[in-house]
DRENDO-1510 file (C-alpha; in Angstrom, 1 decimal, always signed):
<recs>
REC; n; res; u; v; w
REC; 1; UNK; -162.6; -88.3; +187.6 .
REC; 2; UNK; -165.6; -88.7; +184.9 .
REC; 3; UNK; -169.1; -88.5; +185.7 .
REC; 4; UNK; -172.2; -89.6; +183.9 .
REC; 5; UNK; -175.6; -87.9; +183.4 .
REC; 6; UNK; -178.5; -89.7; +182.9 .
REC; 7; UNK; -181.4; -86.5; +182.8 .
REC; 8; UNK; -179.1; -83.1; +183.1 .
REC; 9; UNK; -179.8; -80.4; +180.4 .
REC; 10; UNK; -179.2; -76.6; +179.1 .
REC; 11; UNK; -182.7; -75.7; +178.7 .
REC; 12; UNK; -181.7; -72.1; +177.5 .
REC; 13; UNK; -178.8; -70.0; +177.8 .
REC; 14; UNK; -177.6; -65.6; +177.1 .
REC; 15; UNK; -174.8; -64.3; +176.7 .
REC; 16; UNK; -173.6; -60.5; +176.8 .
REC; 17; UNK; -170.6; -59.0; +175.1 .
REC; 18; UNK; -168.3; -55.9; +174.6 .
REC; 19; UNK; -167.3; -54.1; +171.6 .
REC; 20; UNK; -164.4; -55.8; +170.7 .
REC; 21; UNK; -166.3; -59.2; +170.4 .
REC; 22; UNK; -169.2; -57.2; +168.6 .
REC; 23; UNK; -167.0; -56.7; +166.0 .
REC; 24; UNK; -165.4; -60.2; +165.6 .
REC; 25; UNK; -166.9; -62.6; +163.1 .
REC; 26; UNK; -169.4; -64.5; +165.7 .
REC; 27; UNK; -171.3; -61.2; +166.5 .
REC; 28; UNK; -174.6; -62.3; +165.5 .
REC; 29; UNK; -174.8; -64.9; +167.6 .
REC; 30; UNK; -175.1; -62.9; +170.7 .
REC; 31; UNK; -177.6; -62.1; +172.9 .
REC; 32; UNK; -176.6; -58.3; +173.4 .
REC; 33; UNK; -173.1; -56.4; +172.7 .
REC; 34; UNK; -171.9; -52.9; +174.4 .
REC; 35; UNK; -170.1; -50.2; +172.4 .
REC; 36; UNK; -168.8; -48.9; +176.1 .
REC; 37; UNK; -166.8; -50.7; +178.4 .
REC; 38; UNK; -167.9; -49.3; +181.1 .
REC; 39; UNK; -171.6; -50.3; +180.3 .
REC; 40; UNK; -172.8; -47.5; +182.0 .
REC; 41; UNK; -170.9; -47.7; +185.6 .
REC; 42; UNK; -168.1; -45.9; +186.9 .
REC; 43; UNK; -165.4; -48.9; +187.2 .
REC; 44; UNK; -164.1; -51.7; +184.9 .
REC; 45; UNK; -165.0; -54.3; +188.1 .
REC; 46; UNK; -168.6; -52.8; +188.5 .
REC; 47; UNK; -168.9; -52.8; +184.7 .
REC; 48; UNK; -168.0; -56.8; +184.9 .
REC; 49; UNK; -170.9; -56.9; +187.8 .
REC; 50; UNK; -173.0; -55.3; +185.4 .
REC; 51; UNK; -172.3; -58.4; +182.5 .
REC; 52; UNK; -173.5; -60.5; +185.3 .
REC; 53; UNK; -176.7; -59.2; +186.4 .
REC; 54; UNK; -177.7; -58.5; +182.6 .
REC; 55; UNK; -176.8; -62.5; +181.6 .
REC; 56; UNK; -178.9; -63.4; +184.5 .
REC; 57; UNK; -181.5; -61.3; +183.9 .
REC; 58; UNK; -181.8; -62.0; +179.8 .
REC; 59; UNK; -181.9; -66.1; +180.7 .
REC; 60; UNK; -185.1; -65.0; +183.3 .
REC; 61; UNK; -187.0; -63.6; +180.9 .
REC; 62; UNK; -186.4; -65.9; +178.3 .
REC; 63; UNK; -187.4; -69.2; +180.1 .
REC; 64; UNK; -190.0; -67.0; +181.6 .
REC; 65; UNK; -189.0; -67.3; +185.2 .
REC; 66; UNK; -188.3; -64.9; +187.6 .
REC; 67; UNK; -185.0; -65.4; +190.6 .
REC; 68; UNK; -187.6; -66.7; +193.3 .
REC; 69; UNK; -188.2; -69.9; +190.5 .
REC; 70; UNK; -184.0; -70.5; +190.7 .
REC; 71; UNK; -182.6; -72.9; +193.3 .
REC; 72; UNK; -179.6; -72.3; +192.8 .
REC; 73; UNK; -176.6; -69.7; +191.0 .
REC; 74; UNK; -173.4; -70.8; +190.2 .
REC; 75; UNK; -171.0; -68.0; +188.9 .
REC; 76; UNK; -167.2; -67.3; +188.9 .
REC; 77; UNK; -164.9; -64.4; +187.1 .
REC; 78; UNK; -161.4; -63.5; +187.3 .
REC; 79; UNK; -160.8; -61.0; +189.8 .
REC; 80; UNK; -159.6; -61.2; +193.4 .
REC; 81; UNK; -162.2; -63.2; +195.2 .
REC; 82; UNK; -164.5; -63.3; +192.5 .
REC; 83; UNK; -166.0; -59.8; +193.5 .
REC; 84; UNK; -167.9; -59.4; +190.0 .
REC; 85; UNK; -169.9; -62.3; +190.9 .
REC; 86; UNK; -170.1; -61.6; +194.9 .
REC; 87; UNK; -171.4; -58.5; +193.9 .
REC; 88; UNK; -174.0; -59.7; +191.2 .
REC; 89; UNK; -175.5; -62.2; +193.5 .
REC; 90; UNK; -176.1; -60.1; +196.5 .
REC; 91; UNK; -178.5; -57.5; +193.7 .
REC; 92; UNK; -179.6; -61.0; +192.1 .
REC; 93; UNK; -180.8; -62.3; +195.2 .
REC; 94; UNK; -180.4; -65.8; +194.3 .
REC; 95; UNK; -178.6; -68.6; +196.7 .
REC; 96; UNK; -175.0; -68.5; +195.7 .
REC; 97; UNK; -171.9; -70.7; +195.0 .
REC; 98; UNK; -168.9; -68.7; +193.6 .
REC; 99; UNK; -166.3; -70.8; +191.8 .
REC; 100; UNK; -162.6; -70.3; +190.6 .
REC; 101; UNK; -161.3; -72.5; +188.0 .
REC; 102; UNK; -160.0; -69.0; +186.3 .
REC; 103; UNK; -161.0; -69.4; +182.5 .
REC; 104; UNK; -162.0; -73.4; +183.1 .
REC; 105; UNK; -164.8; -71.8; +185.5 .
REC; 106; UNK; -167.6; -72.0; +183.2 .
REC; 107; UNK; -167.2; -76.1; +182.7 .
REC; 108; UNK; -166.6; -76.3; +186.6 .
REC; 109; UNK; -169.9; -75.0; +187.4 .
REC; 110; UNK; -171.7; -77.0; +184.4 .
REC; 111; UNK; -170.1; -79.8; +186.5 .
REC; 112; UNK; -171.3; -78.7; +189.5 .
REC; 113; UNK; -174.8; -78.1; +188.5 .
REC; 114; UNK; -174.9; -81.6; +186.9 .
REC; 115; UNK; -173.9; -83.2; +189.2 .
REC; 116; UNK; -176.5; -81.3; +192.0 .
REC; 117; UNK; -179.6; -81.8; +189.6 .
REC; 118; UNK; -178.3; -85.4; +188.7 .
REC; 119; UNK; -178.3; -86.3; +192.8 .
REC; 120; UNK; -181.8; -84.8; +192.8 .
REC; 121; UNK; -180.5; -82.0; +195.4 .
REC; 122; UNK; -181.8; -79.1; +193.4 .
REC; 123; UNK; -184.2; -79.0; +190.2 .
REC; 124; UNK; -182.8; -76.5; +188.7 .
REC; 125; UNK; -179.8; -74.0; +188.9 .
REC; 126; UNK; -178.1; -70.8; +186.7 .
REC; 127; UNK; -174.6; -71.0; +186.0 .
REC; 128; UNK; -172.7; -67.9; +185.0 .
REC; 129; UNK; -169.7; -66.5; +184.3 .
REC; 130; UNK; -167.9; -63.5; +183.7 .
REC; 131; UNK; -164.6; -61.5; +182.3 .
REC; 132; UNK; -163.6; -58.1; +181.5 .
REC; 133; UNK; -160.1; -57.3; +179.4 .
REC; 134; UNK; -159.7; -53.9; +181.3 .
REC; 135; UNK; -160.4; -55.4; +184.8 .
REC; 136; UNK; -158.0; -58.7; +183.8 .
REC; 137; UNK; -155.3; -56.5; +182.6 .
REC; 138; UNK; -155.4; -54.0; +185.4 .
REC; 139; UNK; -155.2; -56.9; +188.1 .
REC; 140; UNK; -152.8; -59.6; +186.5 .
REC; 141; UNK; -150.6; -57.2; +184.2 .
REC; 142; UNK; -150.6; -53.9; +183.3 .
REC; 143; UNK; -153.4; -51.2; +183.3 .
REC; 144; UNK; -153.9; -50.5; +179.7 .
REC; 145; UNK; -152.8; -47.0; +180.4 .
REC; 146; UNK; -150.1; -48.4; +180.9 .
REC; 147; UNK; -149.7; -49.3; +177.0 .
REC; 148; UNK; -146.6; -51.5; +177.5 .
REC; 149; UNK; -145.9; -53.7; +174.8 .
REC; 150; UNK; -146.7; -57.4; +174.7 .
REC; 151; UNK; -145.5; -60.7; +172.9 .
REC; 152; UNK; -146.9; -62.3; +170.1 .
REC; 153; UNK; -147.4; -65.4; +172.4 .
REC; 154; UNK; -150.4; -63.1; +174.4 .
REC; 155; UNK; -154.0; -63.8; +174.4 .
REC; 156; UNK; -156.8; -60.6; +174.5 .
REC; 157; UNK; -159.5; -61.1; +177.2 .
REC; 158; UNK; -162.9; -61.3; +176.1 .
REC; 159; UNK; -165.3; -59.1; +177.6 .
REC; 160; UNK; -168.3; -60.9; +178.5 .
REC; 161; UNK; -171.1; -62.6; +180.6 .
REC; 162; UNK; -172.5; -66.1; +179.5 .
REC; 163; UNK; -175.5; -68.1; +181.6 .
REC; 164; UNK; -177.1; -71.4; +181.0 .
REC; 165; UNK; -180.4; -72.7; +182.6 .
REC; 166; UNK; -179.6; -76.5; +183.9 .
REC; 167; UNK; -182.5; -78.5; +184.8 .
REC; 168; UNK; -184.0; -82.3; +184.3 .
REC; 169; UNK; -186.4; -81.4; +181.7 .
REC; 170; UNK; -185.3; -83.0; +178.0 .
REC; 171; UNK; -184.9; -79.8; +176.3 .
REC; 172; UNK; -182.4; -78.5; +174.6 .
REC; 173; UNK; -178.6; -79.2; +174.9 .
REC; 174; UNK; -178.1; -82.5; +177.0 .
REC; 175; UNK; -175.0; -82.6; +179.7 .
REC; 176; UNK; -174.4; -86.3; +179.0 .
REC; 177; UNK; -170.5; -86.7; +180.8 .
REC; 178; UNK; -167.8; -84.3; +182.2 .
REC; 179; UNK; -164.4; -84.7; +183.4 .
REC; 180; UNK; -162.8; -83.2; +186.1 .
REC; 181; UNK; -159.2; -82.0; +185.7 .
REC; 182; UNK; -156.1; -82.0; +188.0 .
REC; 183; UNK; -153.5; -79.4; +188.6 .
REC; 184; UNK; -150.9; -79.6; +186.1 .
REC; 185; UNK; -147.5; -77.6; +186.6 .
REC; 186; UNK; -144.9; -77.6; +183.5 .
REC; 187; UNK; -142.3; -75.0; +185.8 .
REC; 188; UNK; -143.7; -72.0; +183.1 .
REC; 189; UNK; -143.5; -68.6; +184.5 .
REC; 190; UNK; -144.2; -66.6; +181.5 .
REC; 191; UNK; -147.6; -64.8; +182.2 .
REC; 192; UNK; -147.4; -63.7; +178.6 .
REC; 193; UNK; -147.3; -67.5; +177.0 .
REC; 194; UNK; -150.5; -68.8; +178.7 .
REC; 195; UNK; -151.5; -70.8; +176.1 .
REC; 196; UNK; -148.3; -73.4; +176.9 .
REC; 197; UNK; -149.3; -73.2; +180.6 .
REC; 198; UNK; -152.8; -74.7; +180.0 .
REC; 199; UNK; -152.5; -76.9; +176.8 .
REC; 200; UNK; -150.7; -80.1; +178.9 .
REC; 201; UNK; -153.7; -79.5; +181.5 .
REC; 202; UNK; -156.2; -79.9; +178.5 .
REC; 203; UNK; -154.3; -82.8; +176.9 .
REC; 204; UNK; -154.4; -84.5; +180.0 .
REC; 205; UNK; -158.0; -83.9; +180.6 .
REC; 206; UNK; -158.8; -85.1; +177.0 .
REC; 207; UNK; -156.9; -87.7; +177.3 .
REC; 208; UNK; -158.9; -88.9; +180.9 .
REC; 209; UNK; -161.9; -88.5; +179.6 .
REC; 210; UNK; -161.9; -90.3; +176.2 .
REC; 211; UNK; -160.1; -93.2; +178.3 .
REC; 212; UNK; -162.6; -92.9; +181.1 .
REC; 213; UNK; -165.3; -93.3; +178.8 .
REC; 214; UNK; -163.8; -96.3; +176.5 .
REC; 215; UNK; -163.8; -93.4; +173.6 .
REC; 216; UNK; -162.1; -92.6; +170.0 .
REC; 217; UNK; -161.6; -88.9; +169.8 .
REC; 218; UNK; -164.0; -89.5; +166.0 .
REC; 219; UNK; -166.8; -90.0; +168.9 .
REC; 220; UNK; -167.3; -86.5; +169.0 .
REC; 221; UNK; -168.2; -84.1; +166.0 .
REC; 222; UNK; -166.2; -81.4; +167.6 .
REC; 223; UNK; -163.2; -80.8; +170.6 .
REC; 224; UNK; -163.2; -77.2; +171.2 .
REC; 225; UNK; -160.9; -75.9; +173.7 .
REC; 226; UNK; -161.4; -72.7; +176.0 .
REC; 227; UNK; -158.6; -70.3; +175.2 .
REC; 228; UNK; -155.4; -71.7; +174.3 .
REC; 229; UNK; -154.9; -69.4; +171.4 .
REC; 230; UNK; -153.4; -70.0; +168.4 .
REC; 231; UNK; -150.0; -70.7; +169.5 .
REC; 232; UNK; -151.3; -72.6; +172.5 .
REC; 233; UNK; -153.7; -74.9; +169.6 .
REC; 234; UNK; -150.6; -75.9; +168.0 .
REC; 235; UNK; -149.1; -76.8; +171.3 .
REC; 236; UNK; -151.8; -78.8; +172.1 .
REC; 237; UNK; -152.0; -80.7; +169.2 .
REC; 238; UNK; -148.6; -81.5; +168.9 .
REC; 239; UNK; -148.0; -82.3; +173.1 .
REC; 240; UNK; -151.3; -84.5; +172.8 .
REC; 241; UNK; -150.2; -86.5; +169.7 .
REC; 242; UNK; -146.7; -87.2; +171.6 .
REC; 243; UNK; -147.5; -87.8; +174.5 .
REC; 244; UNK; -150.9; -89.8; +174.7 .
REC; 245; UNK; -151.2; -91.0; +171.0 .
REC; 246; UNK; -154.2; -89.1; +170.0 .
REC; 247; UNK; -154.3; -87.2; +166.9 .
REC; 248; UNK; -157.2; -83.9; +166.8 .
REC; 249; UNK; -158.5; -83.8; +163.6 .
REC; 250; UNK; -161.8; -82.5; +164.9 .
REC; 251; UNK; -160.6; -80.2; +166.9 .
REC; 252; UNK; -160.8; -76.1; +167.5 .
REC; 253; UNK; -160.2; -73.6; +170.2 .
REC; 254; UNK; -162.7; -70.9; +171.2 .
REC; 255; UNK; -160.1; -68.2; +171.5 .
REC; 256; UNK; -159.2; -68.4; +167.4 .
REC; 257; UNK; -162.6; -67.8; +166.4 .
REC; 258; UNK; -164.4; -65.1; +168.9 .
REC; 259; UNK; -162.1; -62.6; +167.2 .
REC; 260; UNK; -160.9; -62.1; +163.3 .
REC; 261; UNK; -157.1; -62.4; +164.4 .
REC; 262; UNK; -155.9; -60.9; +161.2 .
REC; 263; UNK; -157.9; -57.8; +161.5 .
REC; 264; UNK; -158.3; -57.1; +165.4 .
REC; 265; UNK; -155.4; -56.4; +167.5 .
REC; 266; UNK; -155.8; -59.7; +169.8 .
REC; 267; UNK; -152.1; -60.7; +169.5 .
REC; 268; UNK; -152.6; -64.8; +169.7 .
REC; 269; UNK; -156.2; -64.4; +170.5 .
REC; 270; UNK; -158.7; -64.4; +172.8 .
REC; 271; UNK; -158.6; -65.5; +176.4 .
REC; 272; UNK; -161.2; -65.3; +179.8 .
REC; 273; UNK; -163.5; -67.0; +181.5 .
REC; 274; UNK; -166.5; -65.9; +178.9 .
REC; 275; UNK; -164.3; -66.9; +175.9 .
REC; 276; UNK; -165.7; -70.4; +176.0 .
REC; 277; UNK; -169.1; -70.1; +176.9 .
REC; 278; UNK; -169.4; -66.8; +174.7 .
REC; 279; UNK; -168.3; -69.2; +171.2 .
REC; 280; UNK; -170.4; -72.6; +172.6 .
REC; 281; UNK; -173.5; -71.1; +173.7 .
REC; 282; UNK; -173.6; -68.7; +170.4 .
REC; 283; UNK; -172.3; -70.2; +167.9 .
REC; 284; UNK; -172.1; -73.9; +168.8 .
REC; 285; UNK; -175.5; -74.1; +170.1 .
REC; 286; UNK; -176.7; -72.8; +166.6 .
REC; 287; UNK; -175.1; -75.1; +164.5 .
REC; 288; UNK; -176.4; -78.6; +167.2 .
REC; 289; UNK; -179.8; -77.1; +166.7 .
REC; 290; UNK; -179.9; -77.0; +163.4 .
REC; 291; UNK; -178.2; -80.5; +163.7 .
REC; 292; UNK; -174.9; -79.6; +162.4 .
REC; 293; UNK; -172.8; -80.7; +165.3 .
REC; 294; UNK; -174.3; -83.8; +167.5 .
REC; 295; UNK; -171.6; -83.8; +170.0 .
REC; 296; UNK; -169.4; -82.0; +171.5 .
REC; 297; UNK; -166.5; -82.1; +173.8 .
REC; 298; UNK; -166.5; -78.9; +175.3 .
REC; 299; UNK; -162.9; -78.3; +177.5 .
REC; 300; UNK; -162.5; -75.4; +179.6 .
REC; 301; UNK; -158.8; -74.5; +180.1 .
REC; 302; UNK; -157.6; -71.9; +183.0 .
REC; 303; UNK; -154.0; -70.7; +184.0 .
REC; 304; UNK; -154.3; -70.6; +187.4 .
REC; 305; UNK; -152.5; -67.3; +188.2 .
REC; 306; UNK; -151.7; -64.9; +191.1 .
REC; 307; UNK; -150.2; -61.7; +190.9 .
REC; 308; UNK; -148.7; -62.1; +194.5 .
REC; 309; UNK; -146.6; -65.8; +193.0 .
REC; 310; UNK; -145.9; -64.5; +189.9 .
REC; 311; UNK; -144.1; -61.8; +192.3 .
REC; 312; UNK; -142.1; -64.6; +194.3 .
REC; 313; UNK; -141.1; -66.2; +190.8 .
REC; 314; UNK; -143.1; -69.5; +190.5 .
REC; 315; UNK; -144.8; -71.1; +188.2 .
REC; 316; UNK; -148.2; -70.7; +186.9 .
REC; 317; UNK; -150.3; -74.2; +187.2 .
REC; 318; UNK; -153.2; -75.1; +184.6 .
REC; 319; UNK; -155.7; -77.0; +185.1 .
REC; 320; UNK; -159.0; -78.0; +182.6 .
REC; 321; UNK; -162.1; -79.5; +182.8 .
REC; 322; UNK; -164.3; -81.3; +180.5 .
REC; 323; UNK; -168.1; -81.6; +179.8 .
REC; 324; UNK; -169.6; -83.7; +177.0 .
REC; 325; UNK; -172.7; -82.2; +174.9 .
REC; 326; UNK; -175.3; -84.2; +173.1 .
REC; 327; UNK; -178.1; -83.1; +170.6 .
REC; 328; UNK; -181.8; -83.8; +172.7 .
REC; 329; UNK; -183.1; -86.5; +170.1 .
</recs>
């Protein structure tokens, strides 16, 4: 399902990071890094609440508005009932939709947002998003005092909190399309090898969209994928080719470039619901202001995952969803 935008756009955005994406080669683009990743709380969950009130709170004062002027907050993480952001909008104060699209959740409340402002139902809405590699291991692996060993196949999650500002006003980054996903289930159980679990989801969702649209992939200056990794990036370009025809020669994934991979010890690379969001609304925005990049496909990818059906041995579904981005002219 493929929508179209006549008047949608990402008037600003923040984002907020730990120290392990501080030190990764897209640091300067970053609204504010920790060195602690506790961030000055007692928990790694209330520390992820934390990345959530200080994205929202760095977008307010940047556009200058203050949370009575917000209609609307949109904001999902990874942990059990999305208690980061539960707990960030009831201190925010804000009305509140919480979403759960694990790391596609940042393009499923772009979608959302759209599609509200596009139907004229709000004017304008924040859309967050949050993830926290203590908090992510702790609930779907292994507490890292664990120190158990890990495959090669294995992505890091980010620690993070991105926001954008969506409203009608031509400013900015313009939401011009988006795609939404369906569930896709290749029978992988391997919570270590999420990069195969999500790239068929993401082929699939590139795949709908371009066709939706009437599309060649060359349309756009850049595909970037959320957080396949760098085994799950050669996956995807391979499965896509195959299966649907389409060769990605413009094409990169968020979770190879938030961290140096040869340097940090990220295994495969990066992974969470901020990976995305973190890379675009840094380093992507920069480069289609300066009118380096004009469009953009960006394709949030998730491995829908539950500690409780990993435990019954099933599969882990994927899903992605897509959201076109075009330079304000």
């Amino acid at each position: 399902m493929t929508f179209k935008y006549n008047s949608v756009y990402i008037n600003a955005v923040s984002t907020i990071t730990g120290p392990y994406e501080s030190k990764g080669p897209l640091s300067k683009y970053y609204d504010k890094s920790y060195d602690d990743l506790y961030f000055g709380t007692k928990t790694w969950e209330q520390a992820e609440t934390k990345l959530i009130e200080e994205s929202v709170d760095s977008l307010l004062t940047k556009i200058g508005k203050t949370k009575f002027d917000i209609n609307l907050l949109i904001s999902g993480d990874l942990l059990n009932q999305i208690v980061a952001s539960n707990y960030a909008a009831s201190s925010l104060g804000i009305p509140f939709l919480g979403i759960y699209s694990a790391c596609a959740s940042s393009i499923e409340g772009l979608i959302i947002g759209a599609n509200m402002i596009e139907a004229n139902q709000i004017k304008n809405c924040v859309c967050s998003v949050s993830s926290h590699n203590n908090a992510a291991e702790k609930q779907f692996r292994y507490p890292i005092e664990y120190g158990g060993p890990k495959r090669k196949t294995a992505t890091f999650t980010s620690t993070g909190s991105a926001s954008a500002y969506l409203t009608y006003n031509k400013k900015g980054i313009k939401i011009e399309s988006a795609t939404v996903g369906i569930v896709n289930d290749n029978g992988i159980k391997d919570i270590f090898h999420t990069g195969a679990i999500m790239a068929p989801a993401a082929a699939d969702t590139i795949y709908r969209h371009l066709n939706d649209m009437k599309r060649e992939v060359g349309y756009y200056d850049l595909i970037l994928t959320g957080d396949l990794g760098m085994i799950g990036k050669e996956i995807l370009k391979e499965y896509i080719e195959v299966e649907y025809g389409i060769k990605l020669n413009n094409y990169d994934d968020a979770a190879c470039m938030i961290y140096d991979i040869n340097s940090q010890p990220v295994y495969a690379g990066a992974s969470g619901s901020a990976c995305l969001p973190l890379v675009a609304y840094g380093y992507i925005f920069s480069k289609m202001k300066k009118k380096e990049l004009h469009r953009i496909l960006l394709v949030g990818t998730g491995a829908l995952m539950s500690p409780t059906m990993v435990n019954q041995k099933l599969s882990i579904p994927g899903i992605a969803h897509a959201i076109s981005l075009e330079v304000v002219e």
